[in-house]
C-alpha positions in Angstrom: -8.4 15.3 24.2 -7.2 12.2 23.9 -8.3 11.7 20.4 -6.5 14.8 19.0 -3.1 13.0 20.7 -3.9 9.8 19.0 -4.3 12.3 16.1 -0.2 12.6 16.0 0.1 9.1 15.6 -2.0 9.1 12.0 -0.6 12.5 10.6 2.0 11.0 9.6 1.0 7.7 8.7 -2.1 8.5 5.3 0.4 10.9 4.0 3.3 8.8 3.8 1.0 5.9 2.4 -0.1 8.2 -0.4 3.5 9.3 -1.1 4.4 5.6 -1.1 2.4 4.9 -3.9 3.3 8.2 -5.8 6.4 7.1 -5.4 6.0 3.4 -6.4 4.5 4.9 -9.8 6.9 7.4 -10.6 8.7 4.8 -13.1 5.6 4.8 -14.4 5.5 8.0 -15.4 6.9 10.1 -18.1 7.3 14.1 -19.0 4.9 16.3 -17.4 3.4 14.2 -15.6 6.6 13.1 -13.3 7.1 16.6 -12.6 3.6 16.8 -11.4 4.0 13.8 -9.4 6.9 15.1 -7.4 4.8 18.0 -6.5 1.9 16.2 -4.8 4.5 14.0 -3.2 6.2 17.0 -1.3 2.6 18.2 -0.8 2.1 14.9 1.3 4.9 16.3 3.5 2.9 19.9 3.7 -0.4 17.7 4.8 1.5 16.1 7.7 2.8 20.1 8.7 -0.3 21.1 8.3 -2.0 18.5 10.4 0.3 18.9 12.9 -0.5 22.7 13.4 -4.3 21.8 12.8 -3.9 19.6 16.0 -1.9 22.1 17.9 -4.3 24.8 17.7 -7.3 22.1 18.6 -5.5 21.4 21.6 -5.0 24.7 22.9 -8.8 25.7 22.3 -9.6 22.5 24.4 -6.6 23.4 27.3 -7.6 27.3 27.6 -10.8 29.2 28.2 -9.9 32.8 27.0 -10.9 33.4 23.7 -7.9 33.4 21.0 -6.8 33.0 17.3 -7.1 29.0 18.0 -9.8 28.2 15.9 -9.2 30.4 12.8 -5.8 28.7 12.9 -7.2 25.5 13.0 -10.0 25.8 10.7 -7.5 27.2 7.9 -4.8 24.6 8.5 -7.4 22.0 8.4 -9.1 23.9 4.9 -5.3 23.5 3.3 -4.7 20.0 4.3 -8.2 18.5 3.0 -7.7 20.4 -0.2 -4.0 18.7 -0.9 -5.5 16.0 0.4 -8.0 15.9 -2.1 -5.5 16.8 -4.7 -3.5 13.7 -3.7 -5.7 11.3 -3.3 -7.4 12.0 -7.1 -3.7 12.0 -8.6 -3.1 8.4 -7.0 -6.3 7.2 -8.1 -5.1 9.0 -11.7 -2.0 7.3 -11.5 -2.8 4.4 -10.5 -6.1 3.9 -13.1 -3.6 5.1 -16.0 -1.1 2.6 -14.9 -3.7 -0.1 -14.8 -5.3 0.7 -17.8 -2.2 1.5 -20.3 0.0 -1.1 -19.2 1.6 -3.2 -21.6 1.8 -6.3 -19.9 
């Protein structure tokens, strides 16, 4: 239990580091690829929601012992945040790779 309240503390912190750095290349950036760029960093902001509700529903299957929704709700909040995760974490390591390697410096 008290892991999933620690839980709150982080599920706000990886997705604001990844949008940090999405938004520290954005200058970077040109076209297409911007616009892209702003989308993953509002999905940062849909991890953290969905993390929150993730955690929700993990706590309620711990506090009650009738059987309930809790766990589908969980599982597909937790399905939607690993996949933007994903998505997120490849486009920084896109971004951050093209940067390195086209710079003109």
């Amino acid at each position: 239990m008290l892991s999933l309240g620690l839980d709150y503390l982080f599920l706000v912190l990886y997705p604001a580091l990844i949008a940090t750095g999405l938004v520290l290349m954005t200058s970077k950036l040109t076209g297409t690829l911007t616009a892209i760029n702003k989308m993953v960093i509002f999905s940062c902001v849909v991890i953290s929601l969905c993390d929150a509700i993730e955690n929700y529903a993990l706590i309620q299957i711990i506090l009650s012992q009738a059987e309930n929704s809790n766990g589908m709700i969980a599982a597909i909040f937790a399905s939607i945040k690993f996949a933007l995760l994903g998505i997120a974490v490849l486009w920084l390591l896109f971004v951050a790779l093209r940067y390195w390697f086209f710079s003109k410096e």
